[in-house]
KEKE-3310 file (N, C-alpha, C; in steps of 0.2 Angstrom, whole numbers, plus 5000, padded with zeros to 4 digits):
npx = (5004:5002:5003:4997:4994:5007:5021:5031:5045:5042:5043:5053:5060:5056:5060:5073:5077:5072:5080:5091:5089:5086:5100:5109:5102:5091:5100:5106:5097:5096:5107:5107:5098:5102:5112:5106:5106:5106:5121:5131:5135:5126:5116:5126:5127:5114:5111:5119:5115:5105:5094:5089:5079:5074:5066:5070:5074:5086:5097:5102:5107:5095:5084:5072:5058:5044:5032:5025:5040:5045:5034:5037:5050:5045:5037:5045:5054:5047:5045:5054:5060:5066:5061:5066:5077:5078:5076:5065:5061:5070:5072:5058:5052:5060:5068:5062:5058:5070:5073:5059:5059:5073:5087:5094:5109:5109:5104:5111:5122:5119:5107:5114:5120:5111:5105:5117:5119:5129:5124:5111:5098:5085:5069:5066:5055:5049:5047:5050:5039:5031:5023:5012:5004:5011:5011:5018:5030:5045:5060:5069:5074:5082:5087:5104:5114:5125:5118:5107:5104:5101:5092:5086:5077:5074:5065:5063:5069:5071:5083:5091:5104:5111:5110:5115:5109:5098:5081:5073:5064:5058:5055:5049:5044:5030:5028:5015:5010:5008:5010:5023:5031:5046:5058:5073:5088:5098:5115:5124:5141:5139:5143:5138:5128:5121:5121:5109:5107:5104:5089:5079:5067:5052:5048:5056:5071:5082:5081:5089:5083:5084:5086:5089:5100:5102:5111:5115:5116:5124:5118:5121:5111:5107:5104:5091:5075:5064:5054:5054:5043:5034:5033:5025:5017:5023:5025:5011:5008:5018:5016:5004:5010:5020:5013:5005:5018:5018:5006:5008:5019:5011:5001:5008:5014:5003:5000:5010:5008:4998:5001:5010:5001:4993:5002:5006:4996:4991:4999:5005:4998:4983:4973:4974:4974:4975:4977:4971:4959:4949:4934:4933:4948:4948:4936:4943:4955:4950:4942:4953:4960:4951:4950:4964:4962:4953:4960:4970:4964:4960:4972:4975:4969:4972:4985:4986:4980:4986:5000:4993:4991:4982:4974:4975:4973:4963:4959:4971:4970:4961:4965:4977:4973:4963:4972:4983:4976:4973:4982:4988:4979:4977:4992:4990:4980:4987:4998:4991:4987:4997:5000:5010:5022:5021:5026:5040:5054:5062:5054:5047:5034:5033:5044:5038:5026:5028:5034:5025:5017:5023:5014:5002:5005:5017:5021:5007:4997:4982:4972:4975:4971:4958:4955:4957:4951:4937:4936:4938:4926:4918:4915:4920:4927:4932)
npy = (4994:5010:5029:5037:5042:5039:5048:5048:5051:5049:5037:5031:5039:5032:5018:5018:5022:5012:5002:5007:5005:4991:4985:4994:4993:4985:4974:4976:4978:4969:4970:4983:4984:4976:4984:4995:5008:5017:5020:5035:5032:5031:5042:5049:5044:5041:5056:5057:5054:5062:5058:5065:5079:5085:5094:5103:5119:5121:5130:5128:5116:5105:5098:5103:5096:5089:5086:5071:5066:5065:5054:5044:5041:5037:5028:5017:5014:5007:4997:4991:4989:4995:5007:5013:5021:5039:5048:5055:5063:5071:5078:5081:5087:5094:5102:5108:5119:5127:5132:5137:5147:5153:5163:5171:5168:5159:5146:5148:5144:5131:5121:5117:5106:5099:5092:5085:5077:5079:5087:5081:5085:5086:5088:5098:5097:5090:5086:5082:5085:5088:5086:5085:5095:5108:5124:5120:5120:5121:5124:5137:5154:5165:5185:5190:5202:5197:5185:5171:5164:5147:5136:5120:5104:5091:5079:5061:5062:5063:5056:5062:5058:5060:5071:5086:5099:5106:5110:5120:5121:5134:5145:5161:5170:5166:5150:5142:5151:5150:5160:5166:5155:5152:5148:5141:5138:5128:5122:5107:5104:5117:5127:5120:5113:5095:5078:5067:5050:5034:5032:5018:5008:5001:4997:5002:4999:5005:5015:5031:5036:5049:5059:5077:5089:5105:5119:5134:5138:5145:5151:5161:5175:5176:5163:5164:5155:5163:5176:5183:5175:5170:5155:5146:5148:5144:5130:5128:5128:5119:5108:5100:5094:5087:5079:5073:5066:5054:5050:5043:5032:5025:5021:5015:5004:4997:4990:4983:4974:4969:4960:4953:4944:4938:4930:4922:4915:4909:4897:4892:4878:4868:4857:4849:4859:4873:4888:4900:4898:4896:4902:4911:4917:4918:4929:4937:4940:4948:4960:4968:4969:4980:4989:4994:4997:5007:5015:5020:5026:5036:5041:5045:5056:5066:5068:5074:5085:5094:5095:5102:5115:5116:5119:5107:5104:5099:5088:5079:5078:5070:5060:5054:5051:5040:5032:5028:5023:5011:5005:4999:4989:4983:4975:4969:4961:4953:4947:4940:4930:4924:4915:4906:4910:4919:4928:4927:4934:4932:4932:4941:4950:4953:4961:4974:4973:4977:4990:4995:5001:5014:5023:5029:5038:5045:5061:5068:5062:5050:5055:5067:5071:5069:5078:5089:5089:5089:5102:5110:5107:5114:5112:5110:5101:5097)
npz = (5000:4996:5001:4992:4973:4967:4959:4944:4948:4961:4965:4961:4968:4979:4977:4978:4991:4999:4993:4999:5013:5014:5013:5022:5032:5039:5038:5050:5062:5073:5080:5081:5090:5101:5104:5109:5098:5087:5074:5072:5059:5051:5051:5041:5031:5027:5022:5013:5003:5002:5011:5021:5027:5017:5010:5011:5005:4991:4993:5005:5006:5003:4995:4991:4989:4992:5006:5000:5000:5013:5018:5013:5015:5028:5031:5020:5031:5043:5036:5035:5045:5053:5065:5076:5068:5071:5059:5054:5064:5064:5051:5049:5063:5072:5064:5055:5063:5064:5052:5049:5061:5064:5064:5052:5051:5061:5054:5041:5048:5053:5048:5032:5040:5045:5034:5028:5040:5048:5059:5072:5075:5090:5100:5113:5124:5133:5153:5168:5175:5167:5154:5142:5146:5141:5147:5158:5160:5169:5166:5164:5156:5158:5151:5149:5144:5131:5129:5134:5152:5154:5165:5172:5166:5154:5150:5142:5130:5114:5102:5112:5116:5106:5101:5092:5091:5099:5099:5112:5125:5133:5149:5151:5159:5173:5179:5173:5165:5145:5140:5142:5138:5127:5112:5111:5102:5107:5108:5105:5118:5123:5136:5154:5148:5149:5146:5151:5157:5146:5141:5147:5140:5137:5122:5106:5104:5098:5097:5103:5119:5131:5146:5149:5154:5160:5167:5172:5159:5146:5132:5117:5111:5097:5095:5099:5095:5084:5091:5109:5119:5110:5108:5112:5103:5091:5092:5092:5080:5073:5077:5070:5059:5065:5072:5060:5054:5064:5062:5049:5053:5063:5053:5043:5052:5057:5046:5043:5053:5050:5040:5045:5052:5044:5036:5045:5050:5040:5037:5048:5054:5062:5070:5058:5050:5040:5054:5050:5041:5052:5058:5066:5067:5054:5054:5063:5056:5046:5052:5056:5043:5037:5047:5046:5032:5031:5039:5030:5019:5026:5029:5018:5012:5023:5019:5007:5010:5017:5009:5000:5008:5017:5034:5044:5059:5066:5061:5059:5072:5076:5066:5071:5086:5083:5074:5082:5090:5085:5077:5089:5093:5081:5082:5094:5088:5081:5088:5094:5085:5085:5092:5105:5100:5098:5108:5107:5104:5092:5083:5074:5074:5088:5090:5084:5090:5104:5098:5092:5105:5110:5099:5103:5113:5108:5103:5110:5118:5116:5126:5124:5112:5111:5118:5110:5102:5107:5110:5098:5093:5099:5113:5130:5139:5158)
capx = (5000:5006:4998:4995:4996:5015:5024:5037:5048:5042:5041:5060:5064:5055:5064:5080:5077:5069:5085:5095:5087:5088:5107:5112:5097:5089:5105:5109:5091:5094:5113:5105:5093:5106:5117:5101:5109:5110:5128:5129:5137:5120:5114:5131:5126:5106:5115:5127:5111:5101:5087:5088:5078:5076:5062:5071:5077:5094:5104:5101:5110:5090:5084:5066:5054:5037:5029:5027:5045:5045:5032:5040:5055:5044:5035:5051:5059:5044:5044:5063:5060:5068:5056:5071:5079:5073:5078:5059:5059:5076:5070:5053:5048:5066:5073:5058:5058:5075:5069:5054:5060:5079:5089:5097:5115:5109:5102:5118:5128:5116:5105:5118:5125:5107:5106:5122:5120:5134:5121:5108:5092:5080:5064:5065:5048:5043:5050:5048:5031:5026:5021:5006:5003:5017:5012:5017:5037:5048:5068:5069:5078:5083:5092:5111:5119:5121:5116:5102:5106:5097:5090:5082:5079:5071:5065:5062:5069:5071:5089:5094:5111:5116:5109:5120:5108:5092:5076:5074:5058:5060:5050:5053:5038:5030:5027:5010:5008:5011:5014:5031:5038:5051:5061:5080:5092:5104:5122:5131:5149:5139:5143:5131:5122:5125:5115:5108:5106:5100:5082:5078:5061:5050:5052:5058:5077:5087:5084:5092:5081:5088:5087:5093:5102:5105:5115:5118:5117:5123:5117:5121:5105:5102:5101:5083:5068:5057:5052:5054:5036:5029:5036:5018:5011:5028:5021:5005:5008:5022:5013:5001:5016:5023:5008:5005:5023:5018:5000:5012:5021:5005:4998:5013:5015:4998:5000:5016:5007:4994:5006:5014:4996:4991:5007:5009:4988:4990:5007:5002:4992:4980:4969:4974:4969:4976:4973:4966:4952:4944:4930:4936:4952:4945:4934:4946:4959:4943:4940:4960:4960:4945:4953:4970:4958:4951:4965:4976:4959:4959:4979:4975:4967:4975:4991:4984:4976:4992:5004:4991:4991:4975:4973:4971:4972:4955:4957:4977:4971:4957:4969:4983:4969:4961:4977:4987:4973:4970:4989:4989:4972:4980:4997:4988:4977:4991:5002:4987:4986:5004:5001:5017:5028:5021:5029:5049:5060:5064:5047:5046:5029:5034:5046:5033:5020:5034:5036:5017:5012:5023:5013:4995:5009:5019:5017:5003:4992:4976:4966:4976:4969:4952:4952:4959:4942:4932:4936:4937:4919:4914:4915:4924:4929:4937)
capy = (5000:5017:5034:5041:5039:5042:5052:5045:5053:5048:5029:5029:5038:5026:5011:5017:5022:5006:4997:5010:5002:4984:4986:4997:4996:4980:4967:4978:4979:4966:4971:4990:4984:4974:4990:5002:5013:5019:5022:5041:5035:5030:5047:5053:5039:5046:5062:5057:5051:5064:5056:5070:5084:5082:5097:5110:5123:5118:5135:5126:5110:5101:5097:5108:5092:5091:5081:5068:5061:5063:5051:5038:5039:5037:5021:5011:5016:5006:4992:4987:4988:5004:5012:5016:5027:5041:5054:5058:5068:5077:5080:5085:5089:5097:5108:5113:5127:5132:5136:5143:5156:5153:5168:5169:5168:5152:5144:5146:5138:5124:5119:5116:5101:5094:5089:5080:5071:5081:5089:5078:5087:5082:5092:5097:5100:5086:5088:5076:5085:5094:5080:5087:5102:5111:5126:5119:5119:5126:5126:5144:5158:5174:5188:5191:5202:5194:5177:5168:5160:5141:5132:5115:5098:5087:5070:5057:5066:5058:5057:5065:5055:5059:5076:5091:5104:5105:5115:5119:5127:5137:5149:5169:5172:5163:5145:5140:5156:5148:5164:5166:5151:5153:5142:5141:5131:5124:5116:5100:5109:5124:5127:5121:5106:5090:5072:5062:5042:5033:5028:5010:5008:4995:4997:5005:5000:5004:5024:5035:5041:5055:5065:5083:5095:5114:5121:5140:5137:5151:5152:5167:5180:5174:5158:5163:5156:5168:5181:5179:5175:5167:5148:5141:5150:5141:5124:5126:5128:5114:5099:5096:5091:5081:5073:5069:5063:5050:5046:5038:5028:5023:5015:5008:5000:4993:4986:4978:4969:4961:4955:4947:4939:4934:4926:4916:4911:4905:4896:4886:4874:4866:4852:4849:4863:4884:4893:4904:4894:4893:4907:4917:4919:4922:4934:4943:4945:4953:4966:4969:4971:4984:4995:4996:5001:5013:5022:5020:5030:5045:5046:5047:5063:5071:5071:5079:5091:5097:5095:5109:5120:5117:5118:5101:5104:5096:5081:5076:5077:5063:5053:5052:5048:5033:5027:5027:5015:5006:5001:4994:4984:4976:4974:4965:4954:4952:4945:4933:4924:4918:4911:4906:4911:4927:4931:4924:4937:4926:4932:4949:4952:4955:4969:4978:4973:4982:4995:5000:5004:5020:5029:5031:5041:5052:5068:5070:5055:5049:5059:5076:5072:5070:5085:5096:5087:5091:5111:5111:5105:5119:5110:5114:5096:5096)
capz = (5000:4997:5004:4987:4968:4966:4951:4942:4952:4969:4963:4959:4977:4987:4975:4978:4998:4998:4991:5003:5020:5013:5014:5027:5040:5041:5041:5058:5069:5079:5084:5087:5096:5108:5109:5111:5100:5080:5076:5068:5054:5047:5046:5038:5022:5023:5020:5009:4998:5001:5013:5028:5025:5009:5008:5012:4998:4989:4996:5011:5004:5003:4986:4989:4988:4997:5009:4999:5002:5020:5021:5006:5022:5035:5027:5021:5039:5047:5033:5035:5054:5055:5068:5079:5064:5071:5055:5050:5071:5064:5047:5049:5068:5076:5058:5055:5071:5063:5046:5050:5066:5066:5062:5046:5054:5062:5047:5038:5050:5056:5040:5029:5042:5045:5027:5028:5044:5052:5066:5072:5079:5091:5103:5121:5126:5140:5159:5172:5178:5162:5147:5140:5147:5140:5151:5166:5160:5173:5162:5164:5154:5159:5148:5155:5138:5126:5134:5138:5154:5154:5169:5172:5165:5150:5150:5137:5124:5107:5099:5116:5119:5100:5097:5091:5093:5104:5099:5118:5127:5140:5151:5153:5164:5179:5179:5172:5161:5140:5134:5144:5134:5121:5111:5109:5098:5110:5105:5111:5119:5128:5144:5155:5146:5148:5145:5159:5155:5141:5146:5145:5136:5134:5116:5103:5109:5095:5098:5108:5122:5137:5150:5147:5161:5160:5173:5170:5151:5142:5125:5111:5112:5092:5095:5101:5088:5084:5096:5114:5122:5105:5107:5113:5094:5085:5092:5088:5071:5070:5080:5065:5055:5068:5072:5054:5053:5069:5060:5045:5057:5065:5047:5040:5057:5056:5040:5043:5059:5046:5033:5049:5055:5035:5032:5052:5050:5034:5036:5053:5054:5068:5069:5050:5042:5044:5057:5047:5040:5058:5058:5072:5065:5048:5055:5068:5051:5041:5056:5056:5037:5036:5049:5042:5026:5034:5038:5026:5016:5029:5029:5009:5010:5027:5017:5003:5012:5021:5005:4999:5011:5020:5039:5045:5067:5068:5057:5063:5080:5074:5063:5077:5092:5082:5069:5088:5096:5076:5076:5092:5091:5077:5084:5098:5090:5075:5092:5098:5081:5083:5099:5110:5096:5095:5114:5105:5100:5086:5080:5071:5076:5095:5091:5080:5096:5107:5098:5091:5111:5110:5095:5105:5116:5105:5100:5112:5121:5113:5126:5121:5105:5112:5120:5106:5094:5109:5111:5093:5092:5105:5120:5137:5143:5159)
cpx = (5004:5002:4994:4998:5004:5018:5028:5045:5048:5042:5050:5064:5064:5059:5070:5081:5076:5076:5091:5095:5088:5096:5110:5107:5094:5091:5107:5104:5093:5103:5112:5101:5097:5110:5113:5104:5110:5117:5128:5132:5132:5117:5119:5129:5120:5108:5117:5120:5105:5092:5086:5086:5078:5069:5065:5075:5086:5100:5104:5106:5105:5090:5075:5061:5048:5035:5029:5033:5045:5042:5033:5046:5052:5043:5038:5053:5056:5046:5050:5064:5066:5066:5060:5075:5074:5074:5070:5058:5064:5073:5063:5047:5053:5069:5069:5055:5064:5076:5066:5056:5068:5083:5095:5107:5115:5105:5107:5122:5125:5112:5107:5119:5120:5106:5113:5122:5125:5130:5115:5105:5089:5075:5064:5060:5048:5049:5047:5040:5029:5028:5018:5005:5011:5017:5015:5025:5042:5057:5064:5072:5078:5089:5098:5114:5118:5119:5110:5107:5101:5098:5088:5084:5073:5070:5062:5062:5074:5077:5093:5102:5116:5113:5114:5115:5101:5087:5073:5066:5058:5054:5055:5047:5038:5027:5018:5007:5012:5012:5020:5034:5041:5054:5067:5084:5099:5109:5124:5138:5145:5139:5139:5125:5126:5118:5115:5109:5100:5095:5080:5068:5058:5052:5057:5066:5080:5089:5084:5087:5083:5084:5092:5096:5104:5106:5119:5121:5119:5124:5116:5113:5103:5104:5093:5079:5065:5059:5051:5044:5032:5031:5029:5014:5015:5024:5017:5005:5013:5018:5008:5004:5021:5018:5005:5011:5021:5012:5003:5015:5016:5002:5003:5016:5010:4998:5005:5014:5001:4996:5009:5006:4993:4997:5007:5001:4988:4993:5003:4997:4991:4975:4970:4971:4974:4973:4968:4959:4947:4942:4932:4941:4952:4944:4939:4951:4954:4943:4946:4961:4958:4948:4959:4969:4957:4955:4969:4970:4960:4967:4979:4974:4971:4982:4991:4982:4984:4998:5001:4991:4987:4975:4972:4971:4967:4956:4962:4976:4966:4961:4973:4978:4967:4966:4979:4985:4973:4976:4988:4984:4974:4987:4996:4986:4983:4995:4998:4988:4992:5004:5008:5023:5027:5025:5037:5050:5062:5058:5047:5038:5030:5038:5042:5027:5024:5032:5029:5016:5014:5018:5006:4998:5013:5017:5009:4996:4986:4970:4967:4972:4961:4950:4954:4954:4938:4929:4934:4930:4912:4912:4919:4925:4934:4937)
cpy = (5006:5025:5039:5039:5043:5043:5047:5044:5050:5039:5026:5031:5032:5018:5011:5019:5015:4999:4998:5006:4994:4982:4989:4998:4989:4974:4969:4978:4975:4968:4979:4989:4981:4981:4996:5010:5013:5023:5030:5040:5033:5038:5049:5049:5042:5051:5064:5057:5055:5064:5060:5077:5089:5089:5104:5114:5120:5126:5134:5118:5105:5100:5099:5103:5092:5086:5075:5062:5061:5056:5043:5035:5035:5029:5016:5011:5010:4997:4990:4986:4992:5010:5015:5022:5031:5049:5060:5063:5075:5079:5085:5086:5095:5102:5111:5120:5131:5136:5139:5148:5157:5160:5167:5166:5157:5146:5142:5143:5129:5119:5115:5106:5096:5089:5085:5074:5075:5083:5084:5082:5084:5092:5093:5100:5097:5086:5083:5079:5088:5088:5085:5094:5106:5119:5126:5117:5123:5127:5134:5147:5165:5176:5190:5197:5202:5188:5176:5163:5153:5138:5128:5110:5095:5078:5067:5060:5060:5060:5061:5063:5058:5067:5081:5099:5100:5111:5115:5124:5128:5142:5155:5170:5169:5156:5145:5145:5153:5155:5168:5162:5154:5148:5145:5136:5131:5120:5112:5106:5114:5122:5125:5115:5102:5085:5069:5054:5041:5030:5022:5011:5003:4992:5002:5006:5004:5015:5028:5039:5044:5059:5072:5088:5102:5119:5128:5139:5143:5150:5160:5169:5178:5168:5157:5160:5160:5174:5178:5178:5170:5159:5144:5142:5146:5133:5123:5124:5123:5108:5096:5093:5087:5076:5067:5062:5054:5045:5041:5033:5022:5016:5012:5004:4994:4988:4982:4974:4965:4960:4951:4942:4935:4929:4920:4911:4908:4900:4891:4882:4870:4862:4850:4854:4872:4887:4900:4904:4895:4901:4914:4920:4923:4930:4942:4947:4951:4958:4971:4975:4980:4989:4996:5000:5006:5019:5022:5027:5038:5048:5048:5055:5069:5073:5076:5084:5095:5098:5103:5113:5121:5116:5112:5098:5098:5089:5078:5075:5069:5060:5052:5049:5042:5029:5024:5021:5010:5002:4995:4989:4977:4972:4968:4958:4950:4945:4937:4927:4921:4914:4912:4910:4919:4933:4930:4929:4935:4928:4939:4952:4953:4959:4972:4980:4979:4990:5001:5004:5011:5027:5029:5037:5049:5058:5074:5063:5055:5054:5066:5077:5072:5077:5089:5094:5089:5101:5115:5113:5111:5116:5111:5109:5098:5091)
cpz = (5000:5000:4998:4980:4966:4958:4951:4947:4959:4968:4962:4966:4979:4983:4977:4987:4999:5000:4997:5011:5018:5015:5018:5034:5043:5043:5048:5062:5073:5083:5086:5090:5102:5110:5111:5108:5090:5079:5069:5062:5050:5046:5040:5031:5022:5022:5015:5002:4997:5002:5018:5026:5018:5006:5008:5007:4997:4992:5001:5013:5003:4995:4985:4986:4992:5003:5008:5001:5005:5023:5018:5013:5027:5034:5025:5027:5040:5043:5032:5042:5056:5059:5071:5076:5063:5067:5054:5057:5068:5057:5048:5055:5071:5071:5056:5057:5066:5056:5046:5055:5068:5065:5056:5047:5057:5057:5043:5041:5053:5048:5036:5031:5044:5040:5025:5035:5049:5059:5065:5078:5086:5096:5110:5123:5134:5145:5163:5174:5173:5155:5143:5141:5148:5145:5158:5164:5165:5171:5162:5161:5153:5153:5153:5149:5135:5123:5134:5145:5157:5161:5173:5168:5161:5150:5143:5129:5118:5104:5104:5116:5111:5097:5096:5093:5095:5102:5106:5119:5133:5143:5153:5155:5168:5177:5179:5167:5153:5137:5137:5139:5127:5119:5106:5108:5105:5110:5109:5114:5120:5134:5149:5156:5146:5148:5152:5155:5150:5145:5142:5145:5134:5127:5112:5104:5106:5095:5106:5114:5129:5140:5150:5152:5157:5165:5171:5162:5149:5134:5122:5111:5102:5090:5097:5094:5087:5089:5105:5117:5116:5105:5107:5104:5091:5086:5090:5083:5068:5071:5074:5062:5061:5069:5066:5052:5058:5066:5054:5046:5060:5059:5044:5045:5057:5050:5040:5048:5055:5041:5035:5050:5049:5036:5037:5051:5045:5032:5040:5055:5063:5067:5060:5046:5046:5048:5055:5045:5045:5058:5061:5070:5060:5049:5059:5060:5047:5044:5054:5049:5036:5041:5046:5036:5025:5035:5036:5018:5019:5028:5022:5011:5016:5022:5010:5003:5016:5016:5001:5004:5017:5027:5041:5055:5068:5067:5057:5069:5081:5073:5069:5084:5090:5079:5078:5091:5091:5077:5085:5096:5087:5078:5088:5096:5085:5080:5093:5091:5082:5089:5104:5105:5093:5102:5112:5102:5094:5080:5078:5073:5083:5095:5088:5086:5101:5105:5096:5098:5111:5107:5097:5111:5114:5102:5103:5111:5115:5116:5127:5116:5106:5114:5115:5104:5099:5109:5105:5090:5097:5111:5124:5141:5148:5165)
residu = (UNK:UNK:UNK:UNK:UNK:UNK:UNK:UNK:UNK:UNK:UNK:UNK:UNK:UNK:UNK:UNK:UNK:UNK:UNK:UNK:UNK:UNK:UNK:UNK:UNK:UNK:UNK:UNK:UNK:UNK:UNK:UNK:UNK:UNK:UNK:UNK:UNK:UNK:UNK:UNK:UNK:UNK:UNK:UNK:UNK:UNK:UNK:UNK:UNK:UNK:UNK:UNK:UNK:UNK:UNK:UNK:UNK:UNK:UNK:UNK:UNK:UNK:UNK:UNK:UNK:UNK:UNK:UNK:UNK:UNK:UNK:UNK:UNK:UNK:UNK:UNK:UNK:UNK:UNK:UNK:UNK:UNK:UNK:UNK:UNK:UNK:UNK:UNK:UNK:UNK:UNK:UNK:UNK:UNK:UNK:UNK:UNK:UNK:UNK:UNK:UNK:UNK:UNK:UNK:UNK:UNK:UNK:UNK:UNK:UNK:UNK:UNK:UNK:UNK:UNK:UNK:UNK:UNK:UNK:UNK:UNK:UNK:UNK:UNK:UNK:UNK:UNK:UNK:UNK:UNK:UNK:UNK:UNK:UNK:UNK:UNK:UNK:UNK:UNK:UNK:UNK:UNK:UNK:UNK:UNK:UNK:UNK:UNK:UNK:UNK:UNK:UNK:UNK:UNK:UNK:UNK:UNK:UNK:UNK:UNK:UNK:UNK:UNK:UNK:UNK:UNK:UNK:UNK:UNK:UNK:UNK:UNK:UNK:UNK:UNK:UNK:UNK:UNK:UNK:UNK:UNK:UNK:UNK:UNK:UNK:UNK:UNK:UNK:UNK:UNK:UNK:UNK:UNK:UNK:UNK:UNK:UNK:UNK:UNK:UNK:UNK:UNK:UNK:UNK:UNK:UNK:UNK:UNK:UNK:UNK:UNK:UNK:UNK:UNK:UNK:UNK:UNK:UNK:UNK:UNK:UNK:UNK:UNK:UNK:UNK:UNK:UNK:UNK:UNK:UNK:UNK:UNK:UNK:UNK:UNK:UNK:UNK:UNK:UNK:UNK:UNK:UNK:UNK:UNK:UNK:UNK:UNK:UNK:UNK:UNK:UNK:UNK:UNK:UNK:UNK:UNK:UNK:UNK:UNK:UNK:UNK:UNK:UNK:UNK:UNK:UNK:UNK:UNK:UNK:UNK:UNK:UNK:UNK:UNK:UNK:UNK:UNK:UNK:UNK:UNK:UNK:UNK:UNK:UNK:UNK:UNK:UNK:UNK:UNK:UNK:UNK:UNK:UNK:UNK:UNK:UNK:UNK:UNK:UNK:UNK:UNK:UNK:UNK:UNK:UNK:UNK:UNK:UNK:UNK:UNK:UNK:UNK:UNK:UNK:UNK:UNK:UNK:UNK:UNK:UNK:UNK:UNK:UNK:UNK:UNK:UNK:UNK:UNK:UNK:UNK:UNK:UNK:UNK:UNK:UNK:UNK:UNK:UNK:UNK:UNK:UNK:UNK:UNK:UNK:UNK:UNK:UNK:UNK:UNK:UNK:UNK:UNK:UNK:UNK:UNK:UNK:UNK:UNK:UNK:UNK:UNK:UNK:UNK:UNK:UNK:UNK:UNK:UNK:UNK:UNK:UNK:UNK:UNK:UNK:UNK:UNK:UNK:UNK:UNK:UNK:UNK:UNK)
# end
């Protein structure tokens, strides 16, 4: 299945991405999943080939292509079992704040090194007490000069152990006020910052996730994003494209958990005949099917509607609430059809089982997503 009818052009990427991940991503999942850890010179080859950021203008070193190919990345990523290659958060959740509010000085000296692989991204929003309610962040940054001086602490941060720069959210007012926050690009080598421990994770071994510190951080006064006070407006306006980015992962995850339960139900036999043949099976696969359908239909049109231009807050907060619980319905029952063999390591449907539970998680729970479709809808759930 693909998310759309693909050009020529986009039919020859995803062959030659495709062929990229068969060679350099998929002979190695099970020894990065023992070491917990992609080795950077995997970016430095998507790089070299022009799979990181691949939308962004060519004076930038990108090659100025659209959404489309983000989602061609996202989609082989998932179907080499490459969920832990976590480029599509640097590509298009973390470089996108430095494109759209960075300052042209930091642009030119950063930009450039995303698109090669040389810097690797990630997002410092969540705090051990603040997930979700991004107002409630207490990293703090006062002006000193021509400083910011940074203070506090990030948890479960994505490509934390390996990032080079940090799109960082901090707060210039009083704890609980969202229009204090600010967001500033933070470097490996400042003063100040340093990583905590890699966090052990049910799933998703193979990627890097950290604890952040900043201890009298001084960071350069234009490394700010944007304007100081506007960080909660910049999120707004990015999180639909991350959440979109998360709802791709969602259906190519799903799909990949019923080509595992087709192939195991159809293969194994019981009482002399395919488990699949027995009605319940039949019918559980049927249900499986039909949603995987379902939203592989609605991520049709949401990515069309976003490749245009068109607001789509409302209808990402839907896809990402239900893809989030769809994947791991099927992930579930995908697991039960294998029986004992679906709990063995040895068994590719129990890392995918593994690794689906985070995506009803990221980017903002299933009932963030409920709450933003219910306010949306002119209700005042609290």
């Amino acid at each position: 299945m693909s998310i759309f009818e693909e050009t020529e052009e986009q039919r020859i990427f995803r062959q030659e991405f495709r062929k990229f991940c068969a060679r350099e991503i998929t002979p190695n999942v099970e020894l990065w999943e023992r070491q917990r850890a992609v080795p950077r010179e995997l970016w430095r080859k998507m790089g070299e080939q022009g799979y990181l950021c691949a939308w962004l203008p060519e004076t930038f070193g990108g090659l100025g292509l659209d959404f489309h190919f983000s989602v061609i990345i996202g989609e082989e990523l998932i179907r080499a079992d490459g969920f832990g290659v976590v480029a599509p958060l640097h590509s298009d959740v973390a470089v996108p704040y430095i494109f759209s509010y960075g300052s042209e000085a930091v642009k030119e000296r950063i930009l450039p090194k995303c698109v090669t692989g040389e810097v690797i991204t990630c997002i410092g929003l969540t705090e051990p007490n603040a997930g979700s309610d991004l107002a409630a962040i207490r990293t703090r940054a006062v002006r000193d000069g021509d400083h910011y001086v940074i203070d506090g602490q990030k948890t479960f941060i994505t490509n934390g152990i390996f990032a080079d720069a940090v799109v960082l959210a901090v707060k210039m007012a009083e704890p609980g006020e969202s229009k204090g926050i600010s967001l500033i690009l933070v470097e490996a080598g400042t003063p100040g910052f340093s990583r905590g421990r890699k966090l052990e994770k049910l799933g998703y071994h193979m990627q890097d996730t950290a604890e952040l510190f900043f201890e009298d951080c001084r960071v350069p006064v234009e490394n700010l994003l944007g304007e100081e006070g506007r960080g909660f407006k910049y999120m707004m306006e990015k999180l639909a494209r991350e959440r979109l980015e998360v709802c791709v992962k969602c259906q190519a995850m799903a799909e990949e958990c019923l080509k595992e339960a087709l192939s195991y139900s159809k293969m194994r036999h019981a009482f002399n005949r395919p488990i699949a043949t027995f009605q319940h099976n039949a019918f559980k696969l049927a249900e499986m099917a039909t949603e995987v359908d379902i939203g592989r239909t609605y991520l049709n049109t949401l990515v069309a509607e976003f490749v245009k231009g068109d607001a789509i807050t409302l209808k990402v907060s839907m896809a990402k609430a239900w893809l989030g619980e769809m994947v791991n319905r099927v992930a579930y029952n995908a697991l039960q059809l294998h029986g004992g063999y679906g709990y063995m390591e040895e068994y590719r449907i129990s890392r995918l089982f593994r690794d689906a539970r985070s995506l009803s998680i990221f980017a903002g729970t299933t009932e963030i997503m409920k709450l933003i479709i219910a306010r949306r809808l002119g209700l005042n759930p609290v």
